[in-house]
MOPAC internal coordinates of N, CA, C and O (Angstrom, degrees):
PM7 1SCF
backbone

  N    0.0000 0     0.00 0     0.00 0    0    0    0
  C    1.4413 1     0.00 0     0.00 0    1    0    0
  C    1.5283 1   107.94 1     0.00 0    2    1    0
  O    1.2310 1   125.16 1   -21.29 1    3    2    1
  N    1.4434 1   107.69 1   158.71 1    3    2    1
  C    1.6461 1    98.42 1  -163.01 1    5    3    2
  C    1.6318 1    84.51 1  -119.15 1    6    5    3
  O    1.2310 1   114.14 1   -26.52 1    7    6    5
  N    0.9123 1   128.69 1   153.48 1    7    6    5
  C    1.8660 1   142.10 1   139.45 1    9    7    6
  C    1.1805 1   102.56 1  -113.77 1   10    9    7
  O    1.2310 1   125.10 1   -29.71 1   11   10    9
  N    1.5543 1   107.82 1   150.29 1   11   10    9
  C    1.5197 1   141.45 1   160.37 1   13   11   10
  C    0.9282 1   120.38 1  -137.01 1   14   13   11
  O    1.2310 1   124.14 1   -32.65 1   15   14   13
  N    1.4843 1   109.66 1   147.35 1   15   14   13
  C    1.7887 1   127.18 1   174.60 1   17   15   14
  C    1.4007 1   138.37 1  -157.79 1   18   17   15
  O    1.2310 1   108.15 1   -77.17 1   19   18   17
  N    0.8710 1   139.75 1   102.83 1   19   18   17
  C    1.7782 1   161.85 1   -66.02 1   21   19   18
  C    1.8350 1    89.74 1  -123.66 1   22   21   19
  O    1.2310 1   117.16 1   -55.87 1   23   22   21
  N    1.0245 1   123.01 1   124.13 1   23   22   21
  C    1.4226 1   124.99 1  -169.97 1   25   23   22
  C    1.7017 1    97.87 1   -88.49 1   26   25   23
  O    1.2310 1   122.31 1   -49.22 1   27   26   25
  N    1.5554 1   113.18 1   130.78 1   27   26   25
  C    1.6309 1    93.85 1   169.48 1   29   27   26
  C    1.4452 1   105.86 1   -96.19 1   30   29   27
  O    1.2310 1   123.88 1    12.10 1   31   30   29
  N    1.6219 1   110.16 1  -167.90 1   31   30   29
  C    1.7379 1   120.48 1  -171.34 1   33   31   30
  C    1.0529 1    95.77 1   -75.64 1   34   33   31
  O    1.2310 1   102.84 1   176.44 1   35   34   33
  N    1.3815 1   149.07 1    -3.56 1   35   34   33
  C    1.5071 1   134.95 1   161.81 1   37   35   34
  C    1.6951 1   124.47 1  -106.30 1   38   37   35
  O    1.2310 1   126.63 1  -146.43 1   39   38   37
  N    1.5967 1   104.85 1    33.57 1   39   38   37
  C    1.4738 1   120.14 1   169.46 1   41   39   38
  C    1.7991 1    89.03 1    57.81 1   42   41   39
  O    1.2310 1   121.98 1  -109.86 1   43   42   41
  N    1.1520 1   113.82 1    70.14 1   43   42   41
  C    1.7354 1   113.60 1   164.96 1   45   43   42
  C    1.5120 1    90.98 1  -157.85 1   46   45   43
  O    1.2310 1   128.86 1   -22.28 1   47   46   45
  N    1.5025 1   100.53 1   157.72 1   47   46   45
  C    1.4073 1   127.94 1  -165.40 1   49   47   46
  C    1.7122 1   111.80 1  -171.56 1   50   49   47
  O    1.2310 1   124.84 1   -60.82 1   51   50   49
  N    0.9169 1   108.32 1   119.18 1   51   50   49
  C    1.6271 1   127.07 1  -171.59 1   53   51   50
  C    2.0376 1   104.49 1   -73.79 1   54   53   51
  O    1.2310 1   127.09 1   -75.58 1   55   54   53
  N    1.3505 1   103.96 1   104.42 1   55   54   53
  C    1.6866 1   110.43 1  -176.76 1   57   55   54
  C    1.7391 1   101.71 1   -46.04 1   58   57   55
  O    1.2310 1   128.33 1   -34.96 1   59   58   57
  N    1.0729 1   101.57 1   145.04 1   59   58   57
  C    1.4617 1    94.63 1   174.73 1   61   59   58
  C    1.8267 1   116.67 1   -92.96 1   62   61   59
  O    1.2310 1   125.58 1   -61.27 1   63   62   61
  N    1.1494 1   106.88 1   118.73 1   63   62   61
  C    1.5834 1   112.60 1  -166.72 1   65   63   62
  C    1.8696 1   111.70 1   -36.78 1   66   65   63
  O    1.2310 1   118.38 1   152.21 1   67   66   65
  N    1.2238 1   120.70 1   -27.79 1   67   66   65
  C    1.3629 1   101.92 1   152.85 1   69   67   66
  C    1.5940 1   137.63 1   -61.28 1   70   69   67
  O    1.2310 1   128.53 1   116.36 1   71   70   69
  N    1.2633 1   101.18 1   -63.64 1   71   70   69
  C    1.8032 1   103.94 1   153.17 1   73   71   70
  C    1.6466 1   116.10 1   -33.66 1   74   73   71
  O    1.2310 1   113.90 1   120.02 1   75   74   73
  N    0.8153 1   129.15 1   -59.98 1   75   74   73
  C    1.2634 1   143.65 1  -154.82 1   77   75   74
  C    1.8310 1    94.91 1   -70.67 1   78   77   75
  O    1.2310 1   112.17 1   157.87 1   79   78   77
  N    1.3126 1   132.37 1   -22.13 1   79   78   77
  C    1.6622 1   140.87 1  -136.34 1   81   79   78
  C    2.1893 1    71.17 1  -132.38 1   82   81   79
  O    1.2310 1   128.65 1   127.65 1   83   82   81
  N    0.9190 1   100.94 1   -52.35 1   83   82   81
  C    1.7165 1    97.32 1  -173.61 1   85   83   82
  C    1.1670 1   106.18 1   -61.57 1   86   85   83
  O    1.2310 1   110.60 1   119.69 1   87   86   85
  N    1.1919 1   135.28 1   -60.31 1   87   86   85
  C    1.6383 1   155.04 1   153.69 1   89   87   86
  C    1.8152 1   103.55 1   -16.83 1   90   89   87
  O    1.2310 1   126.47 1   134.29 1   91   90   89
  N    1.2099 1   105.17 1   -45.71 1   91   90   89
  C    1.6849 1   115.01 1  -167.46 1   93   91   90
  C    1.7435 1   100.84 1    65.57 1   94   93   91
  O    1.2310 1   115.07 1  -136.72 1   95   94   93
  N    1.3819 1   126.95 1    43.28 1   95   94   93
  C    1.1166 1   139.10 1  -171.60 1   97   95   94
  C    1.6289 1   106.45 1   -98.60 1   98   97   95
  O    1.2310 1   119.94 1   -52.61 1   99   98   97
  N    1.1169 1   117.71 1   127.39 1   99   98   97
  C    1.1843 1   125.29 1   145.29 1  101   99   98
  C    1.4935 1   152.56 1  -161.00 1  102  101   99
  O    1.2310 1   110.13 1    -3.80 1  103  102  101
  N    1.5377 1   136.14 1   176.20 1  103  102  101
  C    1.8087 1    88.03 1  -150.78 1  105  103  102
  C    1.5547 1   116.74 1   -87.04 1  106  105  103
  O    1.2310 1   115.88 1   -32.19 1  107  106  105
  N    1.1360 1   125.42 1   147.81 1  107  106  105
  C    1.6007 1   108.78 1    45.80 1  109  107  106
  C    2.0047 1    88.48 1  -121.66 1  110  109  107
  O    1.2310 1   120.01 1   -94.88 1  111  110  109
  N    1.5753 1   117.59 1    85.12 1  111  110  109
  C    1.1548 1   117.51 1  -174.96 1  113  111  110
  C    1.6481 1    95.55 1   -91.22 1  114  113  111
  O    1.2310 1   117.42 1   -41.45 1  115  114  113
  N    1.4958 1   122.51 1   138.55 1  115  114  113
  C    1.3513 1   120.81 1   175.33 1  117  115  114
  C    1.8766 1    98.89 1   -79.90 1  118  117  115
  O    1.2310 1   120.69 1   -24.38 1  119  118  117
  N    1.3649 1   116.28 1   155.62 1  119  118  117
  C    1.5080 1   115.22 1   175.44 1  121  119  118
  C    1.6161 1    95.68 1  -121.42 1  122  121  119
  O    1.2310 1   130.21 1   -46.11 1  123  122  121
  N    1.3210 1    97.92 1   133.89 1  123  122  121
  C    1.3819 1    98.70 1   177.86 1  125  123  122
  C    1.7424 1   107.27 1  -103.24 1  126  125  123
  O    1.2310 1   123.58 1    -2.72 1  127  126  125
  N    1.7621 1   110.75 1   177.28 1  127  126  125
  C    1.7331 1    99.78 1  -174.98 1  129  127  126
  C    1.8558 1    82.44 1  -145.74 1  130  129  127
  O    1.2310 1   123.63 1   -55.59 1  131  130  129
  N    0.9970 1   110.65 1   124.41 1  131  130  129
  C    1.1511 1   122.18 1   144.43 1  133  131  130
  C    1.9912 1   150.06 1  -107.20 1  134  133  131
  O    1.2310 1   130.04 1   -74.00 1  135  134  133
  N    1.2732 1    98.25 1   106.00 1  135  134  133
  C    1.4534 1    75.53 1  -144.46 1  137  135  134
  C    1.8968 1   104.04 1  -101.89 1  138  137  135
  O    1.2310 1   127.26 1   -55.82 1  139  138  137
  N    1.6992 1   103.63 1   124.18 1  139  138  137
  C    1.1161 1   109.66 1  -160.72 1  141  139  138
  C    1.3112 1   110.04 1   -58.13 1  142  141  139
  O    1.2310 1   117.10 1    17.80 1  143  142  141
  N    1.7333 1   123.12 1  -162.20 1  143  142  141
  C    1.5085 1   135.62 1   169.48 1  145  143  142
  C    1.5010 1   122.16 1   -74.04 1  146  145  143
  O    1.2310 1   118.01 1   143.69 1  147  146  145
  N    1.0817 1   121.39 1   -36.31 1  147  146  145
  C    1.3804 1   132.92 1   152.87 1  149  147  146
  C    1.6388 1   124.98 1   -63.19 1  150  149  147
  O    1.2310 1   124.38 1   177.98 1  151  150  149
  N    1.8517 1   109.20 1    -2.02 1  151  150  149
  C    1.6337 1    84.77 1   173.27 1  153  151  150
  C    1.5952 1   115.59 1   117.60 1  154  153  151
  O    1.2310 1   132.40 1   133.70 1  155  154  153
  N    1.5590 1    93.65 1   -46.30 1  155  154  153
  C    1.6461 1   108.21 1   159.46 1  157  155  154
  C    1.1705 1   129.30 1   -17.64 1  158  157  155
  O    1.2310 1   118.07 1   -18.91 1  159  158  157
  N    1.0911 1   121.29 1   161.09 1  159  158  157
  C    1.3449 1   111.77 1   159.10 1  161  159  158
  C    2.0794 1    95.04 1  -152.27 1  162  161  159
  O    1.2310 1   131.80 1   -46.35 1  163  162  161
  N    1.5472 1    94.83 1   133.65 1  163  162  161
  C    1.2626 1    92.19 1  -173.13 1  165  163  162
  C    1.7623 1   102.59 1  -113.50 1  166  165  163
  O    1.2310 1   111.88 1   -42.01 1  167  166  165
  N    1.3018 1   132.90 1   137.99 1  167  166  165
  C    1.1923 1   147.58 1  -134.48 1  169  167  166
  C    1.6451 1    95.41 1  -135.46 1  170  169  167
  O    1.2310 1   115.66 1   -70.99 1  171  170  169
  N    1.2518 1   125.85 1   109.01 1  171  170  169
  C    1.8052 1   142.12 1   175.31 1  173  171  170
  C    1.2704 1   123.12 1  -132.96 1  174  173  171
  O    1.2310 1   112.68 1   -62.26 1  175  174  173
  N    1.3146 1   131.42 1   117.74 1  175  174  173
  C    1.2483 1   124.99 1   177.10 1  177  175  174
  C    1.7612 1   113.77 1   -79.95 1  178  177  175
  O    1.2310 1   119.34 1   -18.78 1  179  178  177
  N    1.2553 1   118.86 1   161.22 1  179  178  177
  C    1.1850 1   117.08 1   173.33 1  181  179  178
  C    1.1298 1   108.22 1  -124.07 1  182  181  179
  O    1.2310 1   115.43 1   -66.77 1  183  182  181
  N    1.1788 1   126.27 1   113.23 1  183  182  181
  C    1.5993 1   131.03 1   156.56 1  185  183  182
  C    1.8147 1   122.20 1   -19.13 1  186  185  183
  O    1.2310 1   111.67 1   -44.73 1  187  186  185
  N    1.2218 1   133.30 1   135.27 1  187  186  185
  C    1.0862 1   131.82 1   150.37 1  189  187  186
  C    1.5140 1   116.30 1   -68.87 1  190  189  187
  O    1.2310 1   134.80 1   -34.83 1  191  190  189
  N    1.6591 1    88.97 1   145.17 1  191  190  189
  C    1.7497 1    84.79 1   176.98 1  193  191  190
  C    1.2619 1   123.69 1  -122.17 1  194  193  191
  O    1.2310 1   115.13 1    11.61 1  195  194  193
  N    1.1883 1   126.84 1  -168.39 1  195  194  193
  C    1.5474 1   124.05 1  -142.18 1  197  195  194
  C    1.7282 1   114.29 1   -69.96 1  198  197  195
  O    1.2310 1   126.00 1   149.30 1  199  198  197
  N    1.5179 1   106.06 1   -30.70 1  199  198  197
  C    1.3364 1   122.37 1   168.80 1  201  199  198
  C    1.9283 1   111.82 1   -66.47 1  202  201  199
  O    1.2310 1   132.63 1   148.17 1  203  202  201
  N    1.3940 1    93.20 1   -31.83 1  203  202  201
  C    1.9875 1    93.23 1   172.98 1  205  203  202
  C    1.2914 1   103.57 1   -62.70 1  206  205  203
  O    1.2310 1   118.02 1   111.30 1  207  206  205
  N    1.5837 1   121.38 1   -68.70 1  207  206  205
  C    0.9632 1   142.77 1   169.88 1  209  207  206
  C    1.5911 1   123.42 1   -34.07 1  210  209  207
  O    1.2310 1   101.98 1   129.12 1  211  210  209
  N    1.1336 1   150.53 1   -50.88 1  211  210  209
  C    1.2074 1   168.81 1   -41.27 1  213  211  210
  C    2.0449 1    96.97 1  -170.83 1  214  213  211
  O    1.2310 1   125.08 1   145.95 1  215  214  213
  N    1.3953 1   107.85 1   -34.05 1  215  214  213
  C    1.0904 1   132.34 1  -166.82 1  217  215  214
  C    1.5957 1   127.24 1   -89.25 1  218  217  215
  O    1.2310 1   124.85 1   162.93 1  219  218  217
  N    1.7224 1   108.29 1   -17.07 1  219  218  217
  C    1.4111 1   143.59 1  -150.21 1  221  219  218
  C    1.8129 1   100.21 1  -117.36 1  222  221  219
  O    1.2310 1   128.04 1   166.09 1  223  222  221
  N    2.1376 1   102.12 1   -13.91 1  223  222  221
  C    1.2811 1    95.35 1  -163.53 1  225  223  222
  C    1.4429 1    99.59 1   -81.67 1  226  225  223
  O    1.2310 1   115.79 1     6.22 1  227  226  225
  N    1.8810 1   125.60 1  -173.78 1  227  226  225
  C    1.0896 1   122.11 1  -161.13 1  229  227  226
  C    2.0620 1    82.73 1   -91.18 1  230  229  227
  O    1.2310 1   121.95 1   -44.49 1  231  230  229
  N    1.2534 1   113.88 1   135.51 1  231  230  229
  C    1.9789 1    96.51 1   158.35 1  233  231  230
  C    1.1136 1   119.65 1   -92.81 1  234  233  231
  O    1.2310 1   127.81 1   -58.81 1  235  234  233
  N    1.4391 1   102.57 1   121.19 1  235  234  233
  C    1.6705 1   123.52 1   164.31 1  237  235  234
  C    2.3684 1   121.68 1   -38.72 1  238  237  235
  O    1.2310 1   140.00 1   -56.64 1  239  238  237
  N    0.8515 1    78.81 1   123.36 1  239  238  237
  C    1.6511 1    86.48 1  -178.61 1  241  239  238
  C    1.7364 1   111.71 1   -58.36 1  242  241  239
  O    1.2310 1   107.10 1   -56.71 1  243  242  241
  N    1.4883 1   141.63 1   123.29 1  243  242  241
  C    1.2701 1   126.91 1  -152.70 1  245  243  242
  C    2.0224 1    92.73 1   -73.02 1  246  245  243
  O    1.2310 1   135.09 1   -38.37 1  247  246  245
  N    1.2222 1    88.40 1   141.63 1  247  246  245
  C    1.5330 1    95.32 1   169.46 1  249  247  246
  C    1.9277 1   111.34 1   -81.04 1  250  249  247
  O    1.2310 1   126.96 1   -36.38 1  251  250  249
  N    1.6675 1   104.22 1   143.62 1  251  250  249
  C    1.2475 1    92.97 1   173.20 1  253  251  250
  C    1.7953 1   114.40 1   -81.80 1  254  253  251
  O    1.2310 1   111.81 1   -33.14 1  255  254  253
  N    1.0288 1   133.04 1   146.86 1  255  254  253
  C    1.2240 1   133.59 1  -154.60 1  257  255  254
  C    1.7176 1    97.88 1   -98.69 1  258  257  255
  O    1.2310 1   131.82 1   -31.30 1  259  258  257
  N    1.3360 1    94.79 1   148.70 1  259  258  257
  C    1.4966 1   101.95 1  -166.44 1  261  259  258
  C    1.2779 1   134.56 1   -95.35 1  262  261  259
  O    1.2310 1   103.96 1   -71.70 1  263  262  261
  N    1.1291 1   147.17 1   108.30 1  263  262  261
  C    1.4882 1   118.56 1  -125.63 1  265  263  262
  C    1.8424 1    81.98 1  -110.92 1  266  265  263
  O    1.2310 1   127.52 1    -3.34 1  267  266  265
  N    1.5228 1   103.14 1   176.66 1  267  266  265
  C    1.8241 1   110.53 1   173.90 1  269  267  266
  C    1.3225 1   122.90 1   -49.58 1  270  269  267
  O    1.2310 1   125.17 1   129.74 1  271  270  269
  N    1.3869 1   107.68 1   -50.26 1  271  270  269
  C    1.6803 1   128.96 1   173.49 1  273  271  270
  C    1.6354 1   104.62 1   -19.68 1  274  273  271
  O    1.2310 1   132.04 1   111.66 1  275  274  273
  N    1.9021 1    94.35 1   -68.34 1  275  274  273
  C    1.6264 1   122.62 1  -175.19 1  277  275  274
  C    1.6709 1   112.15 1   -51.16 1  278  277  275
  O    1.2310 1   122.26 1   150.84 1  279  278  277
  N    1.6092 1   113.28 1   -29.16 1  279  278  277
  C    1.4172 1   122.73 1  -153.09 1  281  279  278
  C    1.9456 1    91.12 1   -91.70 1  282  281  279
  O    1.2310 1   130.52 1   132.67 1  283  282  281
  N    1.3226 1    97.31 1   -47.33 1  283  282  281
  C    1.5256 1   109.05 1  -167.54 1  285  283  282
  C    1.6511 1   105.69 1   -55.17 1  286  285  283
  O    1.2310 1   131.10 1   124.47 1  287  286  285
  N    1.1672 1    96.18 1   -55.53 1  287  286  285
  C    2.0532 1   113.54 1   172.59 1  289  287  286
  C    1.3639 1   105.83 1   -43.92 1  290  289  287
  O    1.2310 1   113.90 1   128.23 1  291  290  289
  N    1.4047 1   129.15 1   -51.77 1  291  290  289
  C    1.4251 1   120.86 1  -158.05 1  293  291  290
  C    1.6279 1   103.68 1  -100.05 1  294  293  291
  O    1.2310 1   124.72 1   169.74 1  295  294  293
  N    1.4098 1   108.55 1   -10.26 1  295  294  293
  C    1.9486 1    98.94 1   162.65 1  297  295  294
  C    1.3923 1    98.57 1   -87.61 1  298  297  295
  O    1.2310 1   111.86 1   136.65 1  299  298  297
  N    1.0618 1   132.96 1   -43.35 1  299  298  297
  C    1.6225 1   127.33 1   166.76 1  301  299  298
  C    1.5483 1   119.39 1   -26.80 1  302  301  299
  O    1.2310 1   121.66 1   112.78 1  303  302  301
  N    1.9508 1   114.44 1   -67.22 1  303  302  301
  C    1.2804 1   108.70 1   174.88 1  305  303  302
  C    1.6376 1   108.14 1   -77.94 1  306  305  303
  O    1.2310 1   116.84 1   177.84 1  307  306  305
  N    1.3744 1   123.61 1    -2.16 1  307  306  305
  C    1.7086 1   101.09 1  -178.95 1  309  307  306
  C    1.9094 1    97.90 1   -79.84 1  310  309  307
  O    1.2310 1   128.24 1   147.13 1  311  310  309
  N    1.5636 1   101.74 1   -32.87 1  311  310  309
  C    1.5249 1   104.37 1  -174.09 1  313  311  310
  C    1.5023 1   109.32 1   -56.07 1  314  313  311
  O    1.2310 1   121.73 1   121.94 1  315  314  313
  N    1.1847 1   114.29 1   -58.06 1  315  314  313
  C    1.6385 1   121.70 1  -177.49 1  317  315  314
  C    1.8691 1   117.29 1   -58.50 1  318  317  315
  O    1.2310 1   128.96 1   145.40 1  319  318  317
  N    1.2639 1   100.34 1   -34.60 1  319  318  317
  C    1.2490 1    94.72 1   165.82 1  321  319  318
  C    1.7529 1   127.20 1   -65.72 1  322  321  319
  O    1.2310 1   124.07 1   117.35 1  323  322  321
  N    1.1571 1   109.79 1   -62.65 1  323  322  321
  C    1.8565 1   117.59 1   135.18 1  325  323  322
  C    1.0698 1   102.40 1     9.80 1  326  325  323
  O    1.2310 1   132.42 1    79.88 1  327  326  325
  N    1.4723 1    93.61 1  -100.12 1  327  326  325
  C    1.6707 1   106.26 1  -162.65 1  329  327  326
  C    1.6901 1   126.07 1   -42.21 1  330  329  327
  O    1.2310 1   137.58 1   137.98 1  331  330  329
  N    1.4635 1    83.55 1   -42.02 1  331  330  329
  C    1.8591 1    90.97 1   177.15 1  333  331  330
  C    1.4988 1    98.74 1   -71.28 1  334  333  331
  O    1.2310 1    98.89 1   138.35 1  335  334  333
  N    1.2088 1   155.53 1   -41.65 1  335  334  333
  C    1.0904 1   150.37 1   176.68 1  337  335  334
  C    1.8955 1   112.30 1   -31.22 1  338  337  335
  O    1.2310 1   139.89 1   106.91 1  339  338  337
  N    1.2580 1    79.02 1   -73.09 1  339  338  337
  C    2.0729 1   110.88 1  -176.73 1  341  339  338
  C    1.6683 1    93.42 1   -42.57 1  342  341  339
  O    1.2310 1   111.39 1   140.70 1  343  342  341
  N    1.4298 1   133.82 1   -39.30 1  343  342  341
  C    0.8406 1   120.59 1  -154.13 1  345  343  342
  C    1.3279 1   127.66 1   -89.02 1  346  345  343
  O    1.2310 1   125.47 1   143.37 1  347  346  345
  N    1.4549 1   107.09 1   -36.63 1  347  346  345
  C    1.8000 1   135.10 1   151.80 1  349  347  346
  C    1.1098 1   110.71 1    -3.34 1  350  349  347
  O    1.2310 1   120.10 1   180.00 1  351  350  349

């Protein structure tokens, strides 16, 4: 199957959404061109990576950090609750 796509006066040309779906390309995917000895030209997308990406994620709110005090208290009420359970 052939695709085509129309070069403008500033060397740009819109991928054609099949190519682009074959490629598994999408943005902000870099396209690379390699162009063989015969003239070719061979056409590869490159994945973005995790640092491109990295920026797009949702950011988490800082947690307040929990000190022993906090840790000791809440095995205390998980224990007592327990216990009153067992006892019923």
């Amino acid at each position: 199957m052939t695709y085509s796509s129309t070069l403008t006066s500033k060397n740009q040309t819109t991928l054609p959404k099949a190519i682009a779906l074959l490629l598994g390309a999408s943005p902000p995917a870099k396209l690379s061109y390699e162009v063989m000895d015969d003239g070719k030209v061979l056409l590869s997308a490159k994945s973005s990576t995790f640092k491109d990406l990295s920026d797009s994620f949702p950011k988490k709110k800082p947690v307040k950090p929990v000190t022993i005090e906090d840790m000791r208290k809440a095995v205390a009420t998980g224990a007592a609750k327990r216990f009153k359970k067992a006892v019923r």
